[in-house]
N, CA, C and O of each residue as an XYZ file, in Angstrom:
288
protein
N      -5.237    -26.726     14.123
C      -5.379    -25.907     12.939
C      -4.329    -24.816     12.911
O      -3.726    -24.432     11.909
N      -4.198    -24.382     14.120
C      -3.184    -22.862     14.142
C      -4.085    -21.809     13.430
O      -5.213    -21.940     12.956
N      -3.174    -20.614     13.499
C      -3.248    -19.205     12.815
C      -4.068    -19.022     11.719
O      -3.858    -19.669     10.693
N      -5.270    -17.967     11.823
C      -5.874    -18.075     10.641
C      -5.955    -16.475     10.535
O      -6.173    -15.871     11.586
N      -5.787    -15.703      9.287
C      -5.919    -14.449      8.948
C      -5.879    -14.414      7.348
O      -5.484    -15.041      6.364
N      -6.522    -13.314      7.732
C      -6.820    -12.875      5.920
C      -5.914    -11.588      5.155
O      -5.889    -10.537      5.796
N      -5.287    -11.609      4.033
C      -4.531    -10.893      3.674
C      -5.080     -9.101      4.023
O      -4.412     -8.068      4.018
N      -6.097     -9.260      4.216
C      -7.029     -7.818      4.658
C      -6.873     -7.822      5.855
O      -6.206     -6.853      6.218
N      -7.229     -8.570      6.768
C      -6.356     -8.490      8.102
C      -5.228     -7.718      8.730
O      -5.057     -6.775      9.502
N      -4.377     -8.794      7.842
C      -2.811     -8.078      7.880
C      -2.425     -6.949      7.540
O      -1.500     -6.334      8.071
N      -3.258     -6.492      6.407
C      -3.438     -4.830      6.052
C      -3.544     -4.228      6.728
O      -2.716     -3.353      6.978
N      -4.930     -4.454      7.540
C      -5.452     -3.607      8.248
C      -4.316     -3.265      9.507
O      -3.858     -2.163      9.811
N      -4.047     -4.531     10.091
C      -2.916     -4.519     11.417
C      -1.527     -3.659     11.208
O      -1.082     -2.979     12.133
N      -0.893     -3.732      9.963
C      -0.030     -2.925      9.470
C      -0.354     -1.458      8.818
O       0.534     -0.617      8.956
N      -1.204     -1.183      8.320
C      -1.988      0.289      8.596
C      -1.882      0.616      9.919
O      -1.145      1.585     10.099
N      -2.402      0.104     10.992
C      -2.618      0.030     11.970
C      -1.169      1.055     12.868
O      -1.218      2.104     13.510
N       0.063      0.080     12.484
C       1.269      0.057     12.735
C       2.194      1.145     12.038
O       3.380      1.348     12.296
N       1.384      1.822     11.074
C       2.241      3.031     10.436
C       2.653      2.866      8.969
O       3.346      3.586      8.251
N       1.829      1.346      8.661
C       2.255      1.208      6.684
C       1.709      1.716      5.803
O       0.581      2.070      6.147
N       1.997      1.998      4.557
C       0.653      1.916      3.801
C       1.048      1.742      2.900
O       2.261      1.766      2.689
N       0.004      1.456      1.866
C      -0.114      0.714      0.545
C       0.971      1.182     -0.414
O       0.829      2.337     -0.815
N       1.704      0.713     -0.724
C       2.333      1.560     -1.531
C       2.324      1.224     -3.453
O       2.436      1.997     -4.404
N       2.142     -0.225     -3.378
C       1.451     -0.464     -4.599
C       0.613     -1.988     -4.186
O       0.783     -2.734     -3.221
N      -0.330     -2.078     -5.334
C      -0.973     -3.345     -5.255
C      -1.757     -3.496     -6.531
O      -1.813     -2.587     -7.359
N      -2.480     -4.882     -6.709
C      -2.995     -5.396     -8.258
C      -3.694     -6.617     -7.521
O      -3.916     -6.641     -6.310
N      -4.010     -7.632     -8.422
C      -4.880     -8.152     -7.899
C      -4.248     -9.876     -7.643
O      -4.886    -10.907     -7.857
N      -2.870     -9.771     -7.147
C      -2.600    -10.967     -7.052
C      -1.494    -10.560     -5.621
O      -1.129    -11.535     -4.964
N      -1.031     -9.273     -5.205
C      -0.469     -8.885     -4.257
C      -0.215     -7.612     -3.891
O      -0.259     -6.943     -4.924
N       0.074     -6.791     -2.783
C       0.069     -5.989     -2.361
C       1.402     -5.276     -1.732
O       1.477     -5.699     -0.578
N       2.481     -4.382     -1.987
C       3.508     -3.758     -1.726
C       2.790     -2.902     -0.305
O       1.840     -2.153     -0.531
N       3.249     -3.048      0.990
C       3.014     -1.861      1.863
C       4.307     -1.961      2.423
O       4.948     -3.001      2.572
N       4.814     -0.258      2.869
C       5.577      0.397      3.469
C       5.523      1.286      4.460
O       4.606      2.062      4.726
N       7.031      1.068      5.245
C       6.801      2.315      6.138
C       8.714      2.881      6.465
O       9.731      2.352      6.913
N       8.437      3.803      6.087
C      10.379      4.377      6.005
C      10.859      3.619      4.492
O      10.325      3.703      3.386
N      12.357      2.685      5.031
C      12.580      1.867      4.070
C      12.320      0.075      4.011
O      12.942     -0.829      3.452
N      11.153      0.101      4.835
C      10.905     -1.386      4.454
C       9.592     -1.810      4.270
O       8.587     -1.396      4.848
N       9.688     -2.704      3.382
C       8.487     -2.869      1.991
C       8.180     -4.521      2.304
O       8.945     -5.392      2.717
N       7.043     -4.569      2.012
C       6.643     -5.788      2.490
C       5.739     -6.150      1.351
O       4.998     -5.318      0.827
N       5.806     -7.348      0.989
C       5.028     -8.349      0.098
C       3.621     -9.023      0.632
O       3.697    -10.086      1.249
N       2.191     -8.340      0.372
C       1.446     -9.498      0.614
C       0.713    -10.166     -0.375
O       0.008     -9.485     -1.120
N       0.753    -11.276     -0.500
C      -0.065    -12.105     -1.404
C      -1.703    -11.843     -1.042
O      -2.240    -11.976      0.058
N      -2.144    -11.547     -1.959
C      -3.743    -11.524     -1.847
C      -4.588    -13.048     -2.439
O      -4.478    -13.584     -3.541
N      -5.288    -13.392     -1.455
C      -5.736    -14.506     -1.801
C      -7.259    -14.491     -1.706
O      -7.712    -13.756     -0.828
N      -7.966    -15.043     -2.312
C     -10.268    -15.436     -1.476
C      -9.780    -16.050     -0.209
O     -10.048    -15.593      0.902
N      -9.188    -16.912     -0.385
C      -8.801    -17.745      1.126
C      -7.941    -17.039      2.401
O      -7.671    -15.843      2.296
N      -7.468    -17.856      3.728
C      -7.158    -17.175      4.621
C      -5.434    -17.701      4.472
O      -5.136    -18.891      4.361
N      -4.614    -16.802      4.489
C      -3.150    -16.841      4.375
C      -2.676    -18.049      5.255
O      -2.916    -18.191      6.454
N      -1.965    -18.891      4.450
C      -1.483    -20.245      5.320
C      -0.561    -19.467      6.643
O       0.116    -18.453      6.473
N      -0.705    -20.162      7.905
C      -0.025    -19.824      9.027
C       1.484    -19.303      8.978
O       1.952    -18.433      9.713
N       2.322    -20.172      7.724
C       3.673    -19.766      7.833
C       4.162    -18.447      6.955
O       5.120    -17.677      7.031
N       3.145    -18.566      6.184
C       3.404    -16.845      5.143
C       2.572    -15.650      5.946
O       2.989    -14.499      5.819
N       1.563    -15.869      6.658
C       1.455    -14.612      7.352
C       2.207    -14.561      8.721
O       2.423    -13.482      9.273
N       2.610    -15.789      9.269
C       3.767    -14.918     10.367
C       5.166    -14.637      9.671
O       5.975    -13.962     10.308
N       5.473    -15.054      8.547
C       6.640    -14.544      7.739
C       6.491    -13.108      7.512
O       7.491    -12.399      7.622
N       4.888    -12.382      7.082
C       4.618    -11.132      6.641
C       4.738    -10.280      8.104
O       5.249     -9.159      8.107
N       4.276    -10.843      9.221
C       4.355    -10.373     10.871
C       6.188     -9.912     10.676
O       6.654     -8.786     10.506
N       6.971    -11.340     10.787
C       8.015    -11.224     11.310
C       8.757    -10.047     10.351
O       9.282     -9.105     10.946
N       8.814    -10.089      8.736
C       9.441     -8.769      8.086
C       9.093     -7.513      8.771
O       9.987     -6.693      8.982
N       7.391     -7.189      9.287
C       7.065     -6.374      9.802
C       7.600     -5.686     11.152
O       7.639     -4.497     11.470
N       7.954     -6.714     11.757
C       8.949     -6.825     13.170
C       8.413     -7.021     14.374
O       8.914     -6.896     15.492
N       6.658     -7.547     13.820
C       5.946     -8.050     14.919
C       5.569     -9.782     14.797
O       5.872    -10.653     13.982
N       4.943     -9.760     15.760
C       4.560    -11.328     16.598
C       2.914    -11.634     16.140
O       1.959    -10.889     15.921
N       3.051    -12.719     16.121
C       1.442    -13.591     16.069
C       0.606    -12.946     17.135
O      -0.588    -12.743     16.916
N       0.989    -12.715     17.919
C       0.386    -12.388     19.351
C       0.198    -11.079     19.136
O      -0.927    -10.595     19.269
N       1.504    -10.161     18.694
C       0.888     -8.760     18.591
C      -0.609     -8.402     17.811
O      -1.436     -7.520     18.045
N      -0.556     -9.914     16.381
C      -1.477     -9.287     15.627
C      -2.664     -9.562     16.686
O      -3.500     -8.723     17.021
N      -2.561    -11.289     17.287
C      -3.695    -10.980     17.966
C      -4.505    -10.255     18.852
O      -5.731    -10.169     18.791
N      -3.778     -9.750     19.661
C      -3.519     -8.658     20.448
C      -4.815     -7.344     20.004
O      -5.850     -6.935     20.530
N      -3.818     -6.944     18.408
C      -5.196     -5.915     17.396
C      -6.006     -6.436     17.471
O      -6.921     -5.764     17.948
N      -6.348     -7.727     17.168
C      -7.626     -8.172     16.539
C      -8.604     -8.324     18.095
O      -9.792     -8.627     17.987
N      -8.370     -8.233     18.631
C      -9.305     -8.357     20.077
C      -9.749     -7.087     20.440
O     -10.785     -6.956     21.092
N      -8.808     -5.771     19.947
C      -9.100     -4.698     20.603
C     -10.719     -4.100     19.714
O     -11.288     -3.075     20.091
């Protein structure tokens, strides 16, 4: 199956990391931190494996880092 996370997830992990919302609506979400801005798609469902480690990697972290949060 691989990687499963929810666009709230990834929020949360990048909050986490120093982002924040900087705009959002109900089909995606702008968060920032300094000058880099990140795109998340908001979905009911859980973000396919290759668009949320795409949203990780802009971020400048790893699958592992997120998992890492999510255990603590």
């Amino acid at each position: 199956m691989g990687f499963v996370a929810t666009a709230t997830e990834i929020m949360a992990f990048l909050v986490s990391k120093g982002y924040h919302k900087e705009t959002g609506g109900s089909h995606g979400v702008k968060m920032a931190k300094g000058g880099n801005r990140i795109s998340i798609p908001m979905h009911k469902r859980d973000l396919k494996t290759g668009t949320a480690n795409g949203i990780l990697a802009q971020a400048g972290y790893t699958i592992n880092d997120f998992m890492n949060w999510r255990r603590q």
